[in-house]
C-alpha atoms as one frame of an Amber mdcrd trajectory, in Angstrom:
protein
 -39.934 179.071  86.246 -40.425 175.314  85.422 -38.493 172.491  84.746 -40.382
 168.811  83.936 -39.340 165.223  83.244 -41.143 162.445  82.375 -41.426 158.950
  82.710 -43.038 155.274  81.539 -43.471 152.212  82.928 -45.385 149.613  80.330
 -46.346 146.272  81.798 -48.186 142.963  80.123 -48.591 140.945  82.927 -49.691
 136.979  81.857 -52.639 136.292  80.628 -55.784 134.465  82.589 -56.905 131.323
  80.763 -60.728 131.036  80.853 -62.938 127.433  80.182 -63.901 126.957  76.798
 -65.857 127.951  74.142 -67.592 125.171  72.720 -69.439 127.300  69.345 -67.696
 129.153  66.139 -67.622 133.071  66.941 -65.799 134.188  70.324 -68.486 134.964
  72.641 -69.282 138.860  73.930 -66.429 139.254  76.533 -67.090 140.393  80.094
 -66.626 143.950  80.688 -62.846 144.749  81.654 -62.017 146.488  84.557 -60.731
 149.995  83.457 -58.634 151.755  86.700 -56.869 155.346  86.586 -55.042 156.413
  89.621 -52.567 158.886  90.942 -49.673 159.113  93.077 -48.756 162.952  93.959
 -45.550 162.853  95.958 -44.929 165.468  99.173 -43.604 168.658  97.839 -40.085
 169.571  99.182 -38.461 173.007  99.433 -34.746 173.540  98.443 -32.740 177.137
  99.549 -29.338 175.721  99.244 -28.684 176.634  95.519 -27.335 179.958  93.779
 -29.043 182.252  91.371 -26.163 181.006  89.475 -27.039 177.561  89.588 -30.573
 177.853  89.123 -30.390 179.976  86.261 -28.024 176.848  85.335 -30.558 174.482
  86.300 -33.133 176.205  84.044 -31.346 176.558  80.945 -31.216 172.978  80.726
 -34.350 172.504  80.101 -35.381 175.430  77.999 -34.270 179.332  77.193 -35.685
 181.780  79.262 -38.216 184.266  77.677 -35.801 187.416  78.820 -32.734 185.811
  76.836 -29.025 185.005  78.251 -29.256 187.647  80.774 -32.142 186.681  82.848
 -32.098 185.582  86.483 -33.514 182.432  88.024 -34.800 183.465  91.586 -36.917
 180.433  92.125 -37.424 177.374  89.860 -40.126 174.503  90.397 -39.613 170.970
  88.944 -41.188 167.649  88.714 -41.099 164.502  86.880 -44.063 163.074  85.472
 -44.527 158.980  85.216 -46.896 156.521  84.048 -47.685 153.179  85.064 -50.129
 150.798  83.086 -50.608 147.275  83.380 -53.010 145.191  81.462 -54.429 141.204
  81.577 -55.776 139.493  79.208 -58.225 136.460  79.501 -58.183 133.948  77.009
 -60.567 130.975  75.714 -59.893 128.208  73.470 -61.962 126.242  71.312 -62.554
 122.281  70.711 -60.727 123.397  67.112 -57.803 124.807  68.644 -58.841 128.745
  68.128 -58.600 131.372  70.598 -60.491 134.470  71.502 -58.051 136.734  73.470
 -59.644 140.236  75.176 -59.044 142.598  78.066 -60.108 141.466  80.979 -58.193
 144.400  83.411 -56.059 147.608  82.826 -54.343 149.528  85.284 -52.875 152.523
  85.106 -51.079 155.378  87.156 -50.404 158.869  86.532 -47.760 160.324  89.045
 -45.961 163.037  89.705 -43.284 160.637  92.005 -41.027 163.953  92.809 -41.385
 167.625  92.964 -39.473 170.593  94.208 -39.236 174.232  94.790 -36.260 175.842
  94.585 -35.731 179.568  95.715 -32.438 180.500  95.547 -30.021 181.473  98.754
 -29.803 185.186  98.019 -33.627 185.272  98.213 -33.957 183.724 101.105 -32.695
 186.748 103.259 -35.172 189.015 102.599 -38.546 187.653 103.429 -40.991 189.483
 101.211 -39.472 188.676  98.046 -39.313 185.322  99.076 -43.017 185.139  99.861
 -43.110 186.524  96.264 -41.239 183.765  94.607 -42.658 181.005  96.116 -46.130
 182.238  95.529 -44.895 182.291  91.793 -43.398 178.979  91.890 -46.593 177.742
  93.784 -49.208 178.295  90.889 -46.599 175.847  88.944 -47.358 173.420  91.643
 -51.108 174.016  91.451 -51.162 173.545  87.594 -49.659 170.165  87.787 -51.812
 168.923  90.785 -55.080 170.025  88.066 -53.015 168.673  85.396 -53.041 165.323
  86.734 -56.734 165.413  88.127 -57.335 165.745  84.454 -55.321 163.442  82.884
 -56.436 160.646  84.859 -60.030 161.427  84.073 -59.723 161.815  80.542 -57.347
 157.998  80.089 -59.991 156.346  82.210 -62.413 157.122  79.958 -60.108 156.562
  76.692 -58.928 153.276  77.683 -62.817 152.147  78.763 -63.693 153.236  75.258
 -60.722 151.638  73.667 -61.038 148.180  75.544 -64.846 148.008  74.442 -63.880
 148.956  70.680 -61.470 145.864  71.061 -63.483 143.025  72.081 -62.352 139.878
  71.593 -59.712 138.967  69.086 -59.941 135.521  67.343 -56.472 133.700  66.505
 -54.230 130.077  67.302 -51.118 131.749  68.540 -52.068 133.641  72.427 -48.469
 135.608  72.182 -49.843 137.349  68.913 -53.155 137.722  70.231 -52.009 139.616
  73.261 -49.176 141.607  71.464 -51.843 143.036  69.590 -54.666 144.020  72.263
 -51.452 145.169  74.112 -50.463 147.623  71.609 -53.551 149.357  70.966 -53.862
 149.709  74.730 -50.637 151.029  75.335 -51.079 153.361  72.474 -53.891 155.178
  73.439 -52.553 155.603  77.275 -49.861 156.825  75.598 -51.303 159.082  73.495
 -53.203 160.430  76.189 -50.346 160.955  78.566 -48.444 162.970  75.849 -51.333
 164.739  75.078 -52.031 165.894  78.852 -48.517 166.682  79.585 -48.265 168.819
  76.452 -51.720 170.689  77.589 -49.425 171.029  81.140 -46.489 172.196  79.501
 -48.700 174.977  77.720 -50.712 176.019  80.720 -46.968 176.066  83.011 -45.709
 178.760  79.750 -48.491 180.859  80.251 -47.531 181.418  84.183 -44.053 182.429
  82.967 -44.392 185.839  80.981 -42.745 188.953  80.707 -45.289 190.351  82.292
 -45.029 188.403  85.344 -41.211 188.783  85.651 -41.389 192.052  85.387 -43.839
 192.509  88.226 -41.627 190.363  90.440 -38.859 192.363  90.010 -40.457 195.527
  91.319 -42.517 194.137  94.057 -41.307 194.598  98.061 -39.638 198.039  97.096
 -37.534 196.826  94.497 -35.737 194.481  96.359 -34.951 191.437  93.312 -32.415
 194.589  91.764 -31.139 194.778  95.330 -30.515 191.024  95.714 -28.793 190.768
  92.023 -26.588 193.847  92.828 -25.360 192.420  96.031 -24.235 189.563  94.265
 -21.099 191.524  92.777
């Protein structure tokens, strides 16, 4: 099962201010430097929690497909964060204008925190437990292609996005930048919620009926045996 979190950080850092422009329109800028990383943090293992409390820990976040009586044997969670940063250079006229435009954006796609959790009952019997975390494990491979693929597809949104902007022509540099700003930040948005949702989907499809049921008849039958010798 799967649990996720997410995260922004949005940062305008101060803008560069450039020599002048000495003619009427703003001048072709120089192509901004467009950067997309990501951060994937070690994965860490957690045996200390209950059924109970995993099934707990679950719920939180959404109902189980198998309704109020289901079982959490092993849950994987993460929290998802971006990062973006963007200067702006600026040049000012004789007359006082100003022709604002991207001149670098940063961001980051992470995943600063992951986990998988099977629970203590599990634990002590060592085929089921190979089962589980092999379960929880293709969680942990969807994210890792998840964010492969969300950091190719912003790079080349933002590149697009920072050439559609240009320059912007104005008298007041806080307005100019507020604006490039936004339409920057929206489309990183845009794309983050957009790959996380395409994450979300492809993390549902791991968690079926199907695949539950399998799980609980695997290594001789032994999830019954572990839920029967909690009472």
């Amino acid at each position: 099962m799967r649990r996720l979190s997410l995260a922004a950080l949005l940062v305008l850092l101060p803008a560069t201010l450039l020599p002048g422009i000495g003619h009427a329109a703003c001048p072709t800028p120089e192509r901004a430097r467009v950067t997309v990383e990501t951060e994937l943090a070690p994965l860490s293992g957690n045996n200390r929690l209950s059924i109970d409390d995993l099934t707990v820990r679950q719920s939180r976040n959404r109902k189980s497909i198998l309704g109020r009586d289901a079982h959490v044997l092993g849950l994987s969670e993460a929290e998802s964060g971006l990062r973006l940063e963007m200067r702006t250079s600026v040049r000012r006229s004789p007359d006082g204008r100003l022709c604002a435009a991207p001149a670098q954006v940063q961001a980051k796609i992470s995943i600063p925190i992951r986990t998988v959790f099977i629970a203590r009952e599990v634990i002590a019997d060592s085929c089921l437990t190979a089962e589980v975390r092999a379960h929880e494990m293709r969680h942990v491979a969807t994210d890792e292609t998840y964010l492969a693929a969300a950091a190719s597809r912003m790079g080349r949104q933002l590149a697009d996005e920072v050439a559609r902007l240009g320059s912007v022509e104005g008298r007041d540099q806080q307005h100019l930048q507020t604006m490039l700003w936004a339409s920057v930040q929206a489309v990183a948005r845009r794309t983050f919620d957009t790959a996380m949702a395409d994450r979300h989907v492809a993390q549902a499809k791991i968690d079926t009926r199907e695949e539950y049921e399998r799980v609980s008849r695997v290594c001789g039958g032994a999830a019954g045996r572990v839920l029967r010798g909690r009472r």
